[in-house]
Backbone as JSON, one array per atom type, in Angstrom:
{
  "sequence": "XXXXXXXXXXXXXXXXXXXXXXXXXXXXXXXXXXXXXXXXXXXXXXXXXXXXXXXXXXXXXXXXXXXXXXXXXXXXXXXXXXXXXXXXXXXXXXXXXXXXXXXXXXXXXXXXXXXX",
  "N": [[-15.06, 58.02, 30.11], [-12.65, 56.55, 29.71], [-13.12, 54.31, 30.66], [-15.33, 52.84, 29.06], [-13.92, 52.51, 27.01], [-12.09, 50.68, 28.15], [-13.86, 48.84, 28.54], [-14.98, 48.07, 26.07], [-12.89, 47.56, 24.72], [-11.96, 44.96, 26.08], [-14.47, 43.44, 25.66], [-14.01, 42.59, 22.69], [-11.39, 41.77, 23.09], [-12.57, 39.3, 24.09], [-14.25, 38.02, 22.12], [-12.39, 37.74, 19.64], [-10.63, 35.75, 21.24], [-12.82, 33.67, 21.47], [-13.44, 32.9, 18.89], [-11.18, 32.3, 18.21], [-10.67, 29.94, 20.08], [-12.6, 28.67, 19.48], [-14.64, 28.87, 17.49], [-14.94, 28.34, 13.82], [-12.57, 27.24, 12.22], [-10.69, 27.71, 14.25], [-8.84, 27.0, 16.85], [-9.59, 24.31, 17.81], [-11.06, 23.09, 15.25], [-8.41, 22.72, 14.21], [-7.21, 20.93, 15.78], [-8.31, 18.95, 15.26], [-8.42, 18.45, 12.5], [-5.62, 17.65, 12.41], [-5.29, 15.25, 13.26], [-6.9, 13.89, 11.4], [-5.35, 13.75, 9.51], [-3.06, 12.94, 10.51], [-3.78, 9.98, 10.48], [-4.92, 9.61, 7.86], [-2.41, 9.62, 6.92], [-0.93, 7.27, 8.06], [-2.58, 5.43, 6.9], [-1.63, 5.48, 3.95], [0.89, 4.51, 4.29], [1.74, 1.85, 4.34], [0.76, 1.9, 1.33], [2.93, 3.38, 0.63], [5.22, 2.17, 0.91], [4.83, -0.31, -0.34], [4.62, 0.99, -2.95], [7.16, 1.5, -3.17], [8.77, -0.99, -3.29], [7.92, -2.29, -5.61], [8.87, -0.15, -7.54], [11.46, -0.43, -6.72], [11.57, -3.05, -7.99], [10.79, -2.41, -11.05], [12.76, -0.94, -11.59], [14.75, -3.02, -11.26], [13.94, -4.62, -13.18], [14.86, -3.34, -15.16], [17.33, -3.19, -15.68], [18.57, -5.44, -14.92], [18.79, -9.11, -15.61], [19.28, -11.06, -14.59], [16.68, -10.61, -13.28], [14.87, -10.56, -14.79], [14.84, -13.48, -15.94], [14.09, -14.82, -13.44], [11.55, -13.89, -13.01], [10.55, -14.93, -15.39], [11.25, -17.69, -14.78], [9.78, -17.88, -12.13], [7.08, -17.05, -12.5], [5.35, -17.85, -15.25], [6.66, -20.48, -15.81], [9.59, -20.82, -17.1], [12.02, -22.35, -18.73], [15.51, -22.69, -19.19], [17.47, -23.18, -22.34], [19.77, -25.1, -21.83], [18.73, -26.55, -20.23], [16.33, -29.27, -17.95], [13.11, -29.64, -17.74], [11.0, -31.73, -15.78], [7.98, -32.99, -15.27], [6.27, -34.55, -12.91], [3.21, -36.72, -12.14], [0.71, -36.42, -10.08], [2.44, -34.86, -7.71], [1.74, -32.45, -4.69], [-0.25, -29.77, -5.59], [1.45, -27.62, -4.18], [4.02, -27.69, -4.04], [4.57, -28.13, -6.66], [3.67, -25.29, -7.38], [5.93, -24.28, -5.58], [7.98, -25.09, -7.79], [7.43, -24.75, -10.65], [5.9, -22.15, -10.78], [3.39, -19.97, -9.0], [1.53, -18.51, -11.04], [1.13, -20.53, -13.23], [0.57, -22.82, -11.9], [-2.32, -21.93, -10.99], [-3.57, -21.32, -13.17], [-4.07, -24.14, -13.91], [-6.15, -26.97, -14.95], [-8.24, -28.12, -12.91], [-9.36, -31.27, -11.04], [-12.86, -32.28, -11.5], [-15.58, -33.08, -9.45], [-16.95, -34.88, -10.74], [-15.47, -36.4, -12.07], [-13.18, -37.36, -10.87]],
  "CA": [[-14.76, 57.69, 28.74], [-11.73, 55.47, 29.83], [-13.62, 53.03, 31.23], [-15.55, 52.42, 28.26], [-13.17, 52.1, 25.89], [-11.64, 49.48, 28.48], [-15.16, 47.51, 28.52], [-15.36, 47.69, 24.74], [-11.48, 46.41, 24.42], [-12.48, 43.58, 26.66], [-15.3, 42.45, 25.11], [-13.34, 42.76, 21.86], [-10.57, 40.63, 23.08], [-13.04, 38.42, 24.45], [-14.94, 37.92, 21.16], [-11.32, 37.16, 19.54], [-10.35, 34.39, 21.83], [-13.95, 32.62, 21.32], [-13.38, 32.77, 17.78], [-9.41, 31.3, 18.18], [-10.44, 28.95, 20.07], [-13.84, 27.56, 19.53], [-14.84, 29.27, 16.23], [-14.76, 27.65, 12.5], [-11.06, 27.4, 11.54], [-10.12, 27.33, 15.11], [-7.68, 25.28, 17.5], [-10.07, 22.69, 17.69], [-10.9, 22.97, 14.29], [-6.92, 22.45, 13.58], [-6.95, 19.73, 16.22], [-9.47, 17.54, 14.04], [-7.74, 18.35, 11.17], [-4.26, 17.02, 12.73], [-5.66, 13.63, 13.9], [-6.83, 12.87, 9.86], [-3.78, 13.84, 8.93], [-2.53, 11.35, 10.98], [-4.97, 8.66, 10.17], [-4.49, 9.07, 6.62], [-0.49, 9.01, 7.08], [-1.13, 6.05, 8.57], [-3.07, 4.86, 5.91], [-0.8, 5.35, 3.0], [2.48, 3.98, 4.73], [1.37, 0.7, 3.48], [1.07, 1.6, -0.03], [4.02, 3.89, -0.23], [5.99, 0.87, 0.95], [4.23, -1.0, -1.67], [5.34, 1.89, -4.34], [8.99, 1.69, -3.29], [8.72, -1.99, -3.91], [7.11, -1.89, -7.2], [9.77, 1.01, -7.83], [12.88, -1.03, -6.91], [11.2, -3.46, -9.26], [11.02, -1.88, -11.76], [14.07, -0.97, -11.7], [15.92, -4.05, -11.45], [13.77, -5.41, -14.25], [15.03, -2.47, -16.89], [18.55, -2.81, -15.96], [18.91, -6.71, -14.52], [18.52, -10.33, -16.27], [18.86, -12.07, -13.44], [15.53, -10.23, -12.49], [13.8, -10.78, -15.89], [14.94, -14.85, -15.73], [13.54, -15.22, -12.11], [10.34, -13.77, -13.21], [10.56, -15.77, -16.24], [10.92, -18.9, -14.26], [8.4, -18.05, -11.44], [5.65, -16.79, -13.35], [4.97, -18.83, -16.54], [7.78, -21.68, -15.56], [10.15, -21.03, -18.24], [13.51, -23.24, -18.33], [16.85, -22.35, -20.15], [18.33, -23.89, -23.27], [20.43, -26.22, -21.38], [17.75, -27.52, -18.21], [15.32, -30.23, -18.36], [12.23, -29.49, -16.84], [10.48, -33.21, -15.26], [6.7, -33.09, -14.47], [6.07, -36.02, -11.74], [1.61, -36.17, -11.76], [0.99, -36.25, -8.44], [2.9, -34.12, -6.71], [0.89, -31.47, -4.18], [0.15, -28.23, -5.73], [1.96, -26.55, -3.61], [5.43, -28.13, -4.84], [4.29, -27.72, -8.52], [3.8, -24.02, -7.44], [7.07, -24.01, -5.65], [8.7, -25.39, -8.91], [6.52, -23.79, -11.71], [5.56, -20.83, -10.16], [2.34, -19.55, -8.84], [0.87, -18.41, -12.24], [0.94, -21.7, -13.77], [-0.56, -23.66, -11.19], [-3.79, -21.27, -10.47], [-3.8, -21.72, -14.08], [-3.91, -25.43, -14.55], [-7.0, -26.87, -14.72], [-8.14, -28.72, -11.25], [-10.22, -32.31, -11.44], [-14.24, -31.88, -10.62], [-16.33, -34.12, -8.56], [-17.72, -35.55, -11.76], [-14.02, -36.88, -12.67], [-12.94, -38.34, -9.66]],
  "C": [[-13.71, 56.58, 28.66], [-12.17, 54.12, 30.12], [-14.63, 52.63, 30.12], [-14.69, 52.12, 27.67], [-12.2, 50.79, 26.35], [-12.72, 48.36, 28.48], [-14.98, 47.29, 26.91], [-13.79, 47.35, 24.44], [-11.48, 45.26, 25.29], [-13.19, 42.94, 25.94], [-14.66, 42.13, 23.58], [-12.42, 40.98, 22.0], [-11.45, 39.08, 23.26], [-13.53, 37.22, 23.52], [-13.39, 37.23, 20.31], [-10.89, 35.7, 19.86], [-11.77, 33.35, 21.88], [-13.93, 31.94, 20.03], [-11.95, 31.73, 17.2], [-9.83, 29.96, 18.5], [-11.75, 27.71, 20.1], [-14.86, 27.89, 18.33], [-14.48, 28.27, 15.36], [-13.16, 28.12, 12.53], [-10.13, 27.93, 13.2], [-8.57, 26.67, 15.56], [-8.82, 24.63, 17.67], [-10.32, 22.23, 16.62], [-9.6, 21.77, 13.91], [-6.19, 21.07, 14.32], [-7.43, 18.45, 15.73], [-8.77, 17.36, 13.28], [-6.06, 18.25, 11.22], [-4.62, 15.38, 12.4], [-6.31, 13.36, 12.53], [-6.07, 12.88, 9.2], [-2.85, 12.3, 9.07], [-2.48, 10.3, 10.93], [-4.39, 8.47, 9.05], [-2.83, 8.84, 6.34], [-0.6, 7.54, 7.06], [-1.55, 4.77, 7.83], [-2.21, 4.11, 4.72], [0.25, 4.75, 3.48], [2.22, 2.77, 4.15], [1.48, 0.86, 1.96], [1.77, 2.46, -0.23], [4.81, 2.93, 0.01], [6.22, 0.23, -0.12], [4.7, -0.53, -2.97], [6.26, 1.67, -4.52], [9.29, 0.16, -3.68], [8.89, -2.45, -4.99], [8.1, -0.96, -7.9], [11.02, 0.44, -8.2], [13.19, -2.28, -7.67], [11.74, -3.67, -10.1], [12.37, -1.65, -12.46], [15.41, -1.88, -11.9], [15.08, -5.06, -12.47], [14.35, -4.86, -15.69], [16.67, -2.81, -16.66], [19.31, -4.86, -15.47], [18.82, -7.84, -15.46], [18.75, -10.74, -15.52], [17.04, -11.73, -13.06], [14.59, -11.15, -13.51], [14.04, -12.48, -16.16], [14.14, -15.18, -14.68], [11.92, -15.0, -12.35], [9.76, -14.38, -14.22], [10.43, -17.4, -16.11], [9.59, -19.37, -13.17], [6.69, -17.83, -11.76], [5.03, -17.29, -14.46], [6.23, -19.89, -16.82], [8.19, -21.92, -17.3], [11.37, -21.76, -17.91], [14.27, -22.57, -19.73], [16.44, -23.24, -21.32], [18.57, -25.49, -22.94], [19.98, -27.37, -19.93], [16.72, -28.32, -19.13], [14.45, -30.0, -17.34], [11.55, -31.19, -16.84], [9.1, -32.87, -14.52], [6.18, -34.37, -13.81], [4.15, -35.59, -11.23], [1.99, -36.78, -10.28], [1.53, -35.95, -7.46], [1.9, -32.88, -5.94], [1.43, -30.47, -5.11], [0.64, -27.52, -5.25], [3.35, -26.8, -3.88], [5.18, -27.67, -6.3], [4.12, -25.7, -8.53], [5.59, -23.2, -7.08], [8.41, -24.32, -7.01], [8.29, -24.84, -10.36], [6.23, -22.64, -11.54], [3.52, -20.74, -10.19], [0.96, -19.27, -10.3], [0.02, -19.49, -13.06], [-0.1, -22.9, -13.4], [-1.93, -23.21, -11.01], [-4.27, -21.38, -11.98], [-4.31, -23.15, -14.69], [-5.39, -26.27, -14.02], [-7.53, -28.28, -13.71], [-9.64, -29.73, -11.57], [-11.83, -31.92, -10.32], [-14.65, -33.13, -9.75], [-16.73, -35.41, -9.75], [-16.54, -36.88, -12.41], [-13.22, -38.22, -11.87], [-13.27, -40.15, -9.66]]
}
């Protein structure tokens, strides 16, 4: 009678450890489901970066004027009161962007073939 009840707590345990470790919801299971963990970590680090960015922003646009001038000058090339803005044609777009800002120039409308 002992010796059964040691075969049938063997196979028992046995059945157990197949199930731990090579069964649904497993360790290998839990080893898959590390490594996309990981992946997608990996993923997002880029755009939580991007958030905290966008965040510290934010932030220094609600409480700054230096911020809200700078973005005022680089993005739709605004000038003070007391400045003189000087457009010189023919300068490379890429000066007119460094001096106007980006916005302006992708904005401005660019001579065709027909023009030339």
């Amino acid at each position: 009678m002992l010796k059964w009840l040691a075969i049938v707590l063997i196979v028992l345990l046995a059945l157990l450890q197949y199930r731990l470790w090579l069964g649904e919801g497993g360790i290998r299971d839990l080893a898959l489901v590390r490594e996309r963990v990981a992946a997608l970590e990996a993923e997002n680090k880029p755009l939580r970066d991007r958030n905290a960015r966008l965040a510290a922003e934010v932030v220094d646009l609600k409480t700054g004027l230096d911020a809200i001038e700078e973005r005022g000058r680089s993005d739709i090339g605004m000038v003070r009161a007391d400045e003189q803005f000087f457009w010189v044609p023919g300068v490379a777009v890429e000066a007119t962007r460094r001096e106007v800002g980006a916005g302006l120039a992708e904005s401005a409308p660019r001579p065709t073939e027909a023009s030339r």
